[in-house]
N, C-alpha and C positions, 0 to 999 in steps of 0.2 A: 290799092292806093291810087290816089289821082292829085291832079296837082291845084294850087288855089285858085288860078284862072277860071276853071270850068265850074266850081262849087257855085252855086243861086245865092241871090241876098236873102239873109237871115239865117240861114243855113247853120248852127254850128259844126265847128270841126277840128281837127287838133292837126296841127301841126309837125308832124314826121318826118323829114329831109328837108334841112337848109344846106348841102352840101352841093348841090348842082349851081347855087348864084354866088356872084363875086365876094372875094372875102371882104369889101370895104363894105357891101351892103349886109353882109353877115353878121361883121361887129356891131354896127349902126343897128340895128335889127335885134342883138342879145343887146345892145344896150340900154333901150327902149323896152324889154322885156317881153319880147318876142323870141320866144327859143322853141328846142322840138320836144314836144310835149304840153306845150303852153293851149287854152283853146282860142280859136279867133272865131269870127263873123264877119261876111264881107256885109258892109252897111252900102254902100254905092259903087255903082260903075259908071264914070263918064262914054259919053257917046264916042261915035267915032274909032275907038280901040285905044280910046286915054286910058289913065290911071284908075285902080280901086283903091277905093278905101276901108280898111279892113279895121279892127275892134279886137284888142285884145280881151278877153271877157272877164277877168281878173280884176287888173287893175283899173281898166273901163280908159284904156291908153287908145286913140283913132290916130293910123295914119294911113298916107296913101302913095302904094306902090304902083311902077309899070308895069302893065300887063303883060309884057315879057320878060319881066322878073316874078310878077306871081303863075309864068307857067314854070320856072322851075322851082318852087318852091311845094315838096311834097308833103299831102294831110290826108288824113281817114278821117274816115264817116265814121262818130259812134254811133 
């Protein structure tokens, strides 16, 4: 297991531990339908150590997290 940070663009991946980031970003995050088991894509990474923006692949939902909240969010490689 590794966590969304480190994953390349296009890559998919599923989603496996949200339990390491804050729980306001947890709700926000199931409520937008983002959970563990769901699969994402990270579509872009700003320069500098900004924010990605990841793709839920589902519902085709895009947003865009801190990079030190997508290191603790854990996903497996299918």
């Amino acid at each position: 297991m590794t966590d969304l940070a480190m994953i390349p663009i296009g890559k998919p991946v599923v989603m496996t531990d949200l339990n390491k980031i804050e729980d306001r970003l947890r709700r926000r995050l199931l409520a937008l339908g983002f959970y563990e088991g769901c699969p994402v894509v990270v579509r872009r990474r700003a320069s500098f150590q900004g924010p990605l923006t990841i793709e839920q692949r589902d519902h085709h939902q895009m947003i865009a997290i801190r990079k030190s909240d997508a290191k603790n969010i854990g996903v497996f490689l299918p």
